[in-house]
Structure formats: C-alpha cells, structure tokens
C-alpha positions as a printed Julia matrix, in Angstrom:
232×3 Matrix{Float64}:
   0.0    0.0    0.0
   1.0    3.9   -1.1
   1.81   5.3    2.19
   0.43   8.5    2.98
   1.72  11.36   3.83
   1.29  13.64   6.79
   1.04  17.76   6.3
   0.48  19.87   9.3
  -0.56  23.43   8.67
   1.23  25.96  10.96
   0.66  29.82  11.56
   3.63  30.4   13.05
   5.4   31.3    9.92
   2.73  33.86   8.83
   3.83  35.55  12.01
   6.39  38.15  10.87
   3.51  39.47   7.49
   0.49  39.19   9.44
   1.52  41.36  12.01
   2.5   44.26   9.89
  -0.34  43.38   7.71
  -2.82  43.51  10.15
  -1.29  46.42  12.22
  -1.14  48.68   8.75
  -4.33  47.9    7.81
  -6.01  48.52  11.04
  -4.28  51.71  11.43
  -5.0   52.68   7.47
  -8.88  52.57   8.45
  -8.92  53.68  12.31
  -6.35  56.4   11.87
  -7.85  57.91   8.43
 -11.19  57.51   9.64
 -11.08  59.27  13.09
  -8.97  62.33  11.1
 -11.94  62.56   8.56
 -14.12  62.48  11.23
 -12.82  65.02  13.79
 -11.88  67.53  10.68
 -15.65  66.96   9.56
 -17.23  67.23  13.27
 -15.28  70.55  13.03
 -17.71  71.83  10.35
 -14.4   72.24   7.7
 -15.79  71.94   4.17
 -15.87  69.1    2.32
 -13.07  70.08  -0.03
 -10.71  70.04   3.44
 -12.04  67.25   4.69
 -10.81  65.17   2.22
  -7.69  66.94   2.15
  -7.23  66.08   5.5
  -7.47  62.39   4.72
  -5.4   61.95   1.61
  -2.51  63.68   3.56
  -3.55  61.35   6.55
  -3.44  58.78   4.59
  -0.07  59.36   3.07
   1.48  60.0    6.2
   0.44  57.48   8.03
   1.55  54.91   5.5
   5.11  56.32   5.37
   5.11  56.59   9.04
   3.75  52.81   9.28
   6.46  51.97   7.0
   9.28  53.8    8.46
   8.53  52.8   12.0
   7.98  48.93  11.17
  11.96  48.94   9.31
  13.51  50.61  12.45
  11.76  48.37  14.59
  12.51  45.18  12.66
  15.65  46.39  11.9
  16.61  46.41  15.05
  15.69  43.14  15.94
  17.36  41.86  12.8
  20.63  43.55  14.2
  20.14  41.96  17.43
  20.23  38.13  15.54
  22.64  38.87  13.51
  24.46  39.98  16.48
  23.85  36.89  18.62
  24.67  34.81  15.67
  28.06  36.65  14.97
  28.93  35.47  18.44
  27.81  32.23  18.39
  29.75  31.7   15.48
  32.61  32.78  17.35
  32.13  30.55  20.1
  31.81  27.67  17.47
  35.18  28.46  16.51
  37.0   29.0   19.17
  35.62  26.5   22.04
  33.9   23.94  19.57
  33.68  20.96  22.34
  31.88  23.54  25.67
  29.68  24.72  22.35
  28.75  20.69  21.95
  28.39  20.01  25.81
  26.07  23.25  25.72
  23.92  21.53  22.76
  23.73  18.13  24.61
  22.76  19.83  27.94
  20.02  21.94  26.16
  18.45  18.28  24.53
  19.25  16.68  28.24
  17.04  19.31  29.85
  14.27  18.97  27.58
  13.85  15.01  28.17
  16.5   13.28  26.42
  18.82  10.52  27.66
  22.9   11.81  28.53
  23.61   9.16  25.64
  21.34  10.21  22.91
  21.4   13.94  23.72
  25.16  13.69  23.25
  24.67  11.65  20.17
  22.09  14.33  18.73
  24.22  17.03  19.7
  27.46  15.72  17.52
  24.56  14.64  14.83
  23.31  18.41  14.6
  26.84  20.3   14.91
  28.2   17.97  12.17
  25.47  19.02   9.38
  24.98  22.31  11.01
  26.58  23.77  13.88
  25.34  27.18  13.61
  21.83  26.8   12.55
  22.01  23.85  15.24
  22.55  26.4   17.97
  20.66  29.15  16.45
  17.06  27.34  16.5
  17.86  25.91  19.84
  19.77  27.68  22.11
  19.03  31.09  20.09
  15.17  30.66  19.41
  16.1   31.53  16.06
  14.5   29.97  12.78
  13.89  30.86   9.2
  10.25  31.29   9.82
  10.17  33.94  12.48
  13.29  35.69  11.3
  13.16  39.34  11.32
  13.01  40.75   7.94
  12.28  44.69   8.06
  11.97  45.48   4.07
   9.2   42.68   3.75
   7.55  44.51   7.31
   8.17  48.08   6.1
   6.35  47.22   2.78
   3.55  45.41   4.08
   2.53  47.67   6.77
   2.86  50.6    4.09
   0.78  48.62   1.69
  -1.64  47.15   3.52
  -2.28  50.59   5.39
  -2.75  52.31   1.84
  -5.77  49.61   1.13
  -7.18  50.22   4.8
  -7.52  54.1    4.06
  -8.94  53.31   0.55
 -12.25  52.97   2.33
 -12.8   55.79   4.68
 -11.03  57.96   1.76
 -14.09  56.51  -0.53
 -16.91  56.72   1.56
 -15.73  60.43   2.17
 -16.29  60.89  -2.19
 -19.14  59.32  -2.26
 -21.07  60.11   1.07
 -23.43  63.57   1.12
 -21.76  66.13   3.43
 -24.67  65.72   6.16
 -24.31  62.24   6.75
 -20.08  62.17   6.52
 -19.82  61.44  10.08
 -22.13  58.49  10.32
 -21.42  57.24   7.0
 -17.77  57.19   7.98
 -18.28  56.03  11.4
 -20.83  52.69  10.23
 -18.54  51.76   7.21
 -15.0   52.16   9.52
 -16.71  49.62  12.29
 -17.78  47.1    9.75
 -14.86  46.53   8.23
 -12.88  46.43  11.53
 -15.15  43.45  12.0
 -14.09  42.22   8.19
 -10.73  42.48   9.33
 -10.39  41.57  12.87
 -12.24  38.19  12.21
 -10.2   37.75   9.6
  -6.85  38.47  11.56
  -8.32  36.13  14.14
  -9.25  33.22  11.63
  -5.85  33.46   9.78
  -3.72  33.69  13.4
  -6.14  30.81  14.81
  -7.83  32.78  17.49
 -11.72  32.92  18.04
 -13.14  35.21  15.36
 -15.76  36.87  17.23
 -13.47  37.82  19.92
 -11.09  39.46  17.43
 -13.56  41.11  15.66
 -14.73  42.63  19.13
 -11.77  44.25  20.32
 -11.22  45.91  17.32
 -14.61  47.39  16.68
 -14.32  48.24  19.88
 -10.91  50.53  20.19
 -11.88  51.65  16.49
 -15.32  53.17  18.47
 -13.32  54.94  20.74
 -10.84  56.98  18.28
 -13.71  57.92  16.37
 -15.67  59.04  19.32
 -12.59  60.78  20.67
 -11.9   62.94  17.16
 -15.58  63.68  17.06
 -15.33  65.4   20.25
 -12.44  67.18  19.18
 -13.84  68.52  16.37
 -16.65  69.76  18.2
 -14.53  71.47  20.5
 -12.85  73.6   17.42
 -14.93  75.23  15.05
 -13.49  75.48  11.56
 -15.2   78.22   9.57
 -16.96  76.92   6.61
C-alpha cells in the first residue's frame, strides 16, 4: 500500500507578514477615519475634509512603514548579532559549544547518551543553525526581515484608508460622520475576524476588540472637532 503522507498546517510562519499586515491595515482605516471624522465634526468643508485624509493617509503609510523597518531592523541587528557570536564561540571553544547543545536536549527530556549523540549529529550538518534554533530561538520562519515589514505595513495601510477615503467621495456632506463612522466599524469586524481566523484565534473575539478601540478613536476625534470650530 501507497503510504500517505502527513502535512500539518502551521501559523507560526505567517507571524512576521500578518503582524504588519494587520497592524497597517487597522491603522490605514482607524487612523484615516477618526482624522476625517474630527476635521468633519469641526464643520471644515468638504473640499478640506478630504484633504485632510489623503494627507492622513499618506502619512500614516510612510510613518507605518518607516517605523515597522527601524523596529525590525533592530531586531534583525540583534540576531545577527547573537549569531556573529555564536559563530565565534563555534570556533574558538567547539567541544563547551557541543556540551552546551547536549545539555540543552538533556534538559528537555532526552537521555545523557542520545542527547550527546544528537548534539554531535546536529553540529556535524549544522553547527550554527544547530545552535541558532535551539539555544538562540532563532528559525527561518520567524526571522526578522524589516523590508518585507516596512512594505507590508505601508501597503496594507494604503488599502485600509482606501475605504474611509471613498466613503468620504461618495457620502453627502450631512451624513459624513455616520457614514464614515458605520462603514470604519464594519470593516474592523471584516478584518479583525479575519486576523483572528488566519492567526487561529476565536473570530468573534477578534472582531470585538477591534470594533471596539476603532469606536473609541472615532468618538474621541468627534469630540475634538466639536470642540474647534473650523469656519466653513
């Protein structure tokens, strides 16, 4: 008989995209939306109202962008730090780099004999990955990789303000605020759900929390609009 085989799906390697994906989007729709909203609350005419959000919009995804490489960035600096030293330490003191290996599998449940044996198993086709996934944490998957997280969160924030930035075209100016405000919380259920499915969380839940902090920025620039009257 064929034998069959086994694929597991894991999430874990969408971790690194999804985040910045999710964060840019989010952000995209909450940020642009609350700006229209406040500058509209503030009686400005329509004409600066949008204005408002295209250069919102703009901003913020440069800003997303920027932030996200430094922040990645730095964390890639910090592997490629630890690695540059465990490479080191590979070269230099090759056999207390081995004991350190076999105590690491000893600790998590093997045998003295066969951690030793998968320790001089691992350093022979790999030292340095060998130590990097796990005495490091360090794999492929979850590596830090700031032009693929400066790109996505730029890109993925441009599509979230697409849709506040559209209902403010299309919307009549005396229902901007509520038009604004109904179409920003349904998508933040759109896309925390989907967040949630994708990152294997409970949908509803995700969907919540986001509607839910989304509520409060646009209730917060509505008030501060209110409070300063733009002349029409």
């Amino acid at each position: 008989m064929a034998r069959r085989t086994h694929h597991e799906r894991h999430r874990s390697g969408r971790a690194g995209w999804l985040r910045a994906a999710v964060l840019g989007a989010n952000d995209g729709i909450v940020s642009t939306a609350a700006l229209i909203v406040g500058v509209a609350a503030s009686g400005a005419p329509p004409a600066g109202v949008l204005t408002s959000g295209i250069a919102g919009a703009v901003a913020g995804a440069m800003s997303m962008a920027a932030g996200e490489y430094v922040s990645v960035r730095s964390q890639a600096d910090a592997e490629a730090a630890d690695l540059a030293v465990e490479k080191r330490e590979l070269s230099e003191h090759s056999q207390a780099e081995l004991q350190e290996l076999a105590n690491i599998y000893r600790q998590r449940g093997l045998s003295p004999e066969l951690a030793q044996e998968v320790a001089k198993a691992l350093t022979a086709k790999d030292a340095l990955n060998a130590h990097a996934r796990d005495e490091l944490g360090i794999t492929d998957a979850q590596r830090a990789r700031p032009i693929q997280a400066a790109l996505t969160s730029a890109a993925s924030f441009a599509v979230g303000a697409v849709l506040p930035l559209t209902g403010t075209l299309l919307a009549p100016s005396t229902l901007l605020e509520l038009t604004i405000t109904f179409l920003t919380l349904v998508s933040l259920v759109i896309t925390g759900g989907l967040a949630a499915f994708l990152g294997g969380a409970p949908v509803l839940r995700g969907a919540l929390r986001l509607v839910f902090w989304g509520a409060m920025a646009l209730a917060a620039t509505n008030l501060v609009g209110r409070l300063f009257d733009a002349p029409t």
